[in-house]
N, C-alpha and C positions, 0 to 999 in steps of 0.2 A: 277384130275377129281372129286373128292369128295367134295375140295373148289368150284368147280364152280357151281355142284348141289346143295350143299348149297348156296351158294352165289345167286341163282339164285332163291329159293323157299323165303331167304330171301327178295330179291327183291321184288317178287309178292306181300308177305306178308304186307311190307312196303307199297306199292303202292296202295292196296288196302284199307287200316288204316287210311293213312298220306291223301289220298284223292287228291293229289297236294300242300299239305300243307306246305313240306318238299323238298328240294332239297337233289338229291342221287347221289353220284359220287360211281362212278368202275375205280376200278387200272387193271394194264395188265391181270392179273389173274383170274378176271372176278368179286372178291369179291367185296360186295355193304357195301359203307357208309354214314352217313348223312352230315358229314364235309369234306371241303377243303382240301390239301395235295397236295405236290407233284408224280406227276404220275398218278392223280386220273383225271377223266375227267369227266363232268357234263354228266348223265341221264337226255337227252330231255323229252325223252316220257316215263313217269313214268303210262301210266293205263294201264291196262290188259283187252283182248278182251275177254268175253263170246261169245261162237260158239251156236245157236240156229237160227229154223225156222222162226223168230219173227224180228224185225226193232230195238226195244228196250226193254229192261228187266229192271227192276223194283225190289229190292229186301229191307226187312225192315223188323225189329223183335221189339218184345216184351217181357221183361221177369218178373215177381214178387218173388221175391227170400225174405223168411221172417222167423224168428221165433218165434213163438208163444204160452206161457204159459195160461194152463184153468185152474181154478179152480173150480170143478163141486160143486153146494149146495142140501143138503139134505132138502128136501121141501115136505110136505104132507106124511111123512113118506117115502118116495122113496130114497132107497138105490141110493146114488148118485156112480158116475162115479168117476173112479181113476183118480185124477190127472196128467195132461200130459203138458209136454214140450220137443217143438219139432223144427225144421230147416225144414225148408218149401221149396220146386220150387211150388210157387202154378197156377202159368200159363207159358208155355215157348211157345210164339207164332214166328212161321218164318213164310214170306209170300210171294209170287213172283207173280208182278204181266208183265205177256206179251202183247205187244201193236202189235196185229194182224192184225189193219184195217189201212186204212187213218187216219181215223181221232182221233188224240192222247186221248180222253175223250173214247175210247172204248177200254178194256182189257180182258184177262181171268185172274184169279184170282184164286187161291190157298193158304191156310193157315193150315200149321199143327200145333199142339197143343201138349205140353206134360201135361200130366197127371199121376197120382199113378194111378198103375193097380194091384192089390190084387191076379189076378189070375198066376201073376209070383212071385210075394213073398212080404212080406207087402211097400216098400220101392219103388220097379224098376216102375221107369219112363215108357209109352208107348206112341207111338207118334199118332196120331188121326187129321183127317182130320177135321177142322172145318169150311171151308169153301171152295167152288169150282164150281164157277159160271162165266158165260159168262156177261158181262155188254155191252149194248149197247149204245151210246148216243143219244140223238133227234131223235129218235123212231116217237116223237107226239114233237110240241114245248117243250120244258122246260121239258121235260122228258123221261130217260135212262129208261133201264131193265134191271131187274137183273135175269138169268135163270143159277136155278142149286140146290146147296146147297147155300143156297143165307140167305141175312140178314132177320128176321123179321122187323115190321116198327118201334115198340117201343126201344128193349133196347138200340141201339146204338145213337139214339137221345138222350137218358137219360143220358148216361155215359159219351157224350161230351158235352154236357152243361147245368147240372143240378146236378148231382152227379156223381164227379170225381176220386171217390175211389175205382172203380171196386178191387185194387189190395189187400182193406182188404173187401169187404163185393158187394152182388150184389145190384141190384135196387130190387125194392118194391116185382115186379111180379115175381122175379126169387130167394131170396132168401130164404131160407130150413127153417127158423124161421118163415118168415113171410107168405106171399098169397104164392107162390111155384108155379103158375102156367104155367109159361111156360122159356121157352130156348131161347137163345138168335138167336141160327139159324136154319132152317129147308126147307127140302127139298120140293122146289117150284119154282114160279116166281112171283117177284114184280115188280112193276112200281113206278119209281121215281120221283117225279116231284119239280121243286127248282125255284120258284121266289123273289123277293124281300119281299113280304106281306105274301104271303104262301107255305107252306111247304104239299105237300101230298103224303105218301108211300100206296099203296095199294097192297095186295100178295092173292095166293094162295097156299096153301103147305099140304105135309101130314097132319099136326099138333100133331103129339106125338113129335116134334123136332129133331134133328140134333142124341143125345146119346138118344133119348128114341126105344124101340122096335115100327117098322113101323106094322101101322097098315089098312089094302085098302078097309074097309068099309065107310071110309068117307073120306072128305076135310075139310080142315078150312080156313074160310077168317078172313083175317086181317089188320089191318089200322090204321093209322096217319095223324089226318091232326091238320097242326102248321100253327097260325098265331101269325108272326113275327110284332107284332104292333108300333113297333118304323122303322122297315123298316132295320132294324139290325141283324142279326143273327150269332153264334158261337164265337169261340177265347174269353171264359171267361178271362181270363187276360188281355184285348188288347180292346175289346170293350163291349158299352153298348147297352142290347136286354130286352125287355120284352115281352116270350112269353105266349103262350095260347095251349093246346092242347088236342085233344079226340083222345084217341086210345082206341081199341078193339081186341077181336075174337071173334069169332063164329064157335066153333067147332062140326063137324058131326060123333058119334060116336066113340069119339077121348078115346084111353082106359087108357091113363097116368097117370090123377088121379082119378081114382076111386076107391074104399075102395073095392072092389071086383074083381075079374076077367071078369066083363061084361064091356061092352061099357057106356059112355054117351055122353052126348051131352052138353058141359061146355059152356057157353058163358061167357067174362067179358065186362064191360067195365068202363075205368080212364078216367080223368079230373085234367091234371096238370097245373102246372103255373111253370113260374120262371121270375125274374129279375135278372140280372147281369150288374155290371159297374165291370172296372178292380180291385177295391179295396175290392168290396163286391159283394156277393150274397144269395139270399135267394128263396127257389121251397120249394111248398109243393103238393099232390095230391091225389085224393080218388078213389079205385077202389070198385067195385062191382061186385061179379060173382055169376053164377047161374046153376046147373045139372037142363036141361030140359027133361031129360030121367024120365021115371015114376016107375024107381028102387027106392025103399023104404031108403035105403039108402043113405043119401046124398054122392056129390062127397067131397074127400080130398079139391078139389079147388074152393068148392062153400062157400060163406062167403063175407065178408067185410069188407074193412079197410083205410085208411090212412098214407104216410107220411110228412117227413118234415125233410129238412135240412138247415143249414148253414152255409156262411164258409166270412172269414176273411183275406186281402190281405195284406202284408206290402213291405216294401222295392224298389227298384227303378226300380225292373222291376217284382216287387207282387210276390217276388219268398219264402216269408215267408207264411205261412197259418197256422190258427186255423179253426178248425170245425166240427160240429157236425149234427147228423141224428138221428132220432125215428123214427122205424117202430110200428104199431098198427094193427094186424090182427086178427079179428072174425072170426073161420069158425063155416058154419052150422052146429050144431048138431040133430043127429035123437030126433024124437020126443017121448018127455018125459023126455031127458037127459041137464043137462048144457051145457050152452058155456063155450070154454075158452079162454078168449084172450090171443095172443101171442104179446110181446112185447122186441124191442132190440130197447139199446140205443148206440152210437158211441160216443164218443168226440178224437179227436185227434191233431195233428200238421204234418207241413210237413214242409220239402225245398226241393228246384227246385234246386239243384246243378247246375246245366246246362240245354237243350232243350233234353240229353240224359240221364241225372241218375236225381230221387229226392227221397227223403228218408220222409219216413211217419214211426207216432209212436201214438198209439191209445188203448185206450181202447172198449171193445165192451163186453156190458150185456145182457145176453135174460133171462128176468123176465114172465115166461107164466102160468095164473092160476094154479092152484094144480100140478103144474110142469107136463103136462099133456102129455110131449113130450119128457119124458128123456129117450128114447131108442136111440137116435142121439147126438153126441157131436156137433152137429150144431142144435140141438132145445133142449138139456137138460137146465136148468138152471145154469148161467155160469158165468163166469166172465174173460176174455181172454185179455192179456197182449202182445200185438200183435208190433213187428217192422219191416220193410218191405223198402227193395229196389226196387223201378220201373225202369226198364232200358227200352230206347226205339233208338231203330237208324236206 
């Protein structure tokens, strides 16, 4: 009996791996193996049914598993930060998505997220919902919705075809060095819209985002509109796109960044580019944001900046890569006091092992005036020795 429960979770195991990749024969006894023999008979039907209210299930992950060495510098007299080296989960996303209507372009969607959670001990993993929305197709011609805990319209444009390194560093507006102003998702609805020439996201959502504390004195609107001017878009490796895009917010009362416990009212707004062929690309773009609130104090997220990367394709299916990124952020300071600008530079390399694993190795500097942010090992002044597995399947 014990041969055949194993014999039989090893089956599933197999089946679900192998994909149909592999032929599995069972002898009388029920045990399962990959090769021929006598006594052994061929497994037809090697896939496994999932039981749910749904037509078709959808399931795919993400992981960023890395480790990464800093070394903090003593700048303007600021006692620097002890030196750390560490083994990273820095993102572990599952995702499922259910196909509940007719029409196969309409799902619900769920994504949990692992994360270090401090309030169980410095180390332990918590799992966090980062996404859980309803999408609909052709709503309007050429455009879905998204209702729930849904995408904003900027970061995920960014991160598939302009800067591809979520797994050491974010984009412009999200990362802790640089503009910091907003999250990649937050609870609302957008509308999607996808043609040949233009691209337009438009949402409505709380706007303190997805991990920030909700706050129901305001709204924020938000938007993307991309034109696709060669009539081309996505699969950096695979084709050539030059795009064009303004994205924004306009938040009402939103309380995330501000250097007090009061509300303001943050608006930005970018201006990016990018070209891409499969062997090369080059994006650069410039945000601006502003506290419209008539608190004396400016917000954390008002300021200005720019950036700009690079990157470099080889081999016969562009699975080799060099490249590099500079962030550039000004924030306001109250009046009377300096700026400081904050600055991180990236250079790295990667391989594309396969369409499921690639391995990235990188360096990443944050050079920021009078080291004016060294209470954060993500905006002290650093120097971090970062290598990183991306699994995806």
């Amino acid at each position: 009996m014990k041969k055949i429960v194993l014999s039989t979770l090893t089956a599933l195991s197999l089946a679900s791996v192998a994909a149909n990749a592999t032929d599995l024969y069972q002898d009388a006894n029920g045990q399962v193996f990959t090769s021929a023999a006598e006594g052994r008979t061929l497994v037809e039907d090697k896939s496994v049914s999932v039981f749910g209210k749904a037509d078709k299930f959808k399931f795919s992950g993400q992981t960023f598993i890395g480790y990464k060495s800093t070394s903090f510098k003593n700048d303007n007299g600021v006692t620097p930060r002890d030196n750390t080296q560490d083994f990273e989960i820095r993102r572990g996303y599952f995702q499922l998505k259910a196909y509940l209507l007719d029409d196969p372009k309409s799902y619900y969607r769920v994504t949990f997220d692992l994360k270090n959670n401090s309030s169980f001990d410095t180390n332990s993993l918590a799992v966090r919902a980062k996404y859980a929305y309803l999408n609909l197709n052709e709503v309007l011609p050429a455009t879905s919705l998204e209702i729930g805990l849904a995408h904003r319209p900027w970061h995920d444009y960014e991160e598939h075809n302009s800067w591809l390194y979520r797994s050491i560093s974010e984009v412009l507006i999200e990362n802790h060095n640089s503009a910091h102003l907003s999250s990649s998702a937050d609870y609302g609805v957008m509308a999607k819209t996808r043609t040949k020439f233009l691209d337009a996201d438009i949402g409505v959502f709380n706007g303190e985002g997805y991990h920030g504390k909700q706050n129901s004195n305001g709204m924020s609107l938000e938007w993307r509109f991309t034109g696709h001017l060669l009539g081309t878009a996505g699969h950096p490796d695979k084709n050539t796109y030059f795009d064009a895009s303004f994205f924004g917010q306009l938040n009402q009362k939103h309380s995330h960044n501000t250097t007090t416990n009061k509300d303001d009212d943050l608006h930005f707004y970018g201006l990016h580019t990018v070209f891409n062929m499969p062997a090369f690309l080059a994006s650069a773009q410039y945000v601006t944001s502003d506290n419209t609130s008539t608190d004396a104090a400016p917000s954390k997220g008002s300021g200005n900046g720019y950036s700009a990367n690079i990157e470099g394709r080889l081999g016969t299916e562009h699975q080799y890569k060099a490249f590099a990124k500079y962030d550039n952020w000004t924030p306001d300071a109250p009046t009377g006091t300096a700026t400081n600008t904050r600055r991180t530079y990236i250079a790295g390399a990667a391989w594309k092992m396969n369409k499921n694993v690639e391995w990235v190795a990188n360096i990443t500097q944050n050079d920021n005036d009078n080291n004016a942010y060294a209470s954060s090992s993500s905006t002290a002044n650093s120097t971090a020795y970062m290598l990183t597995t991306e699994i995806n399947f």
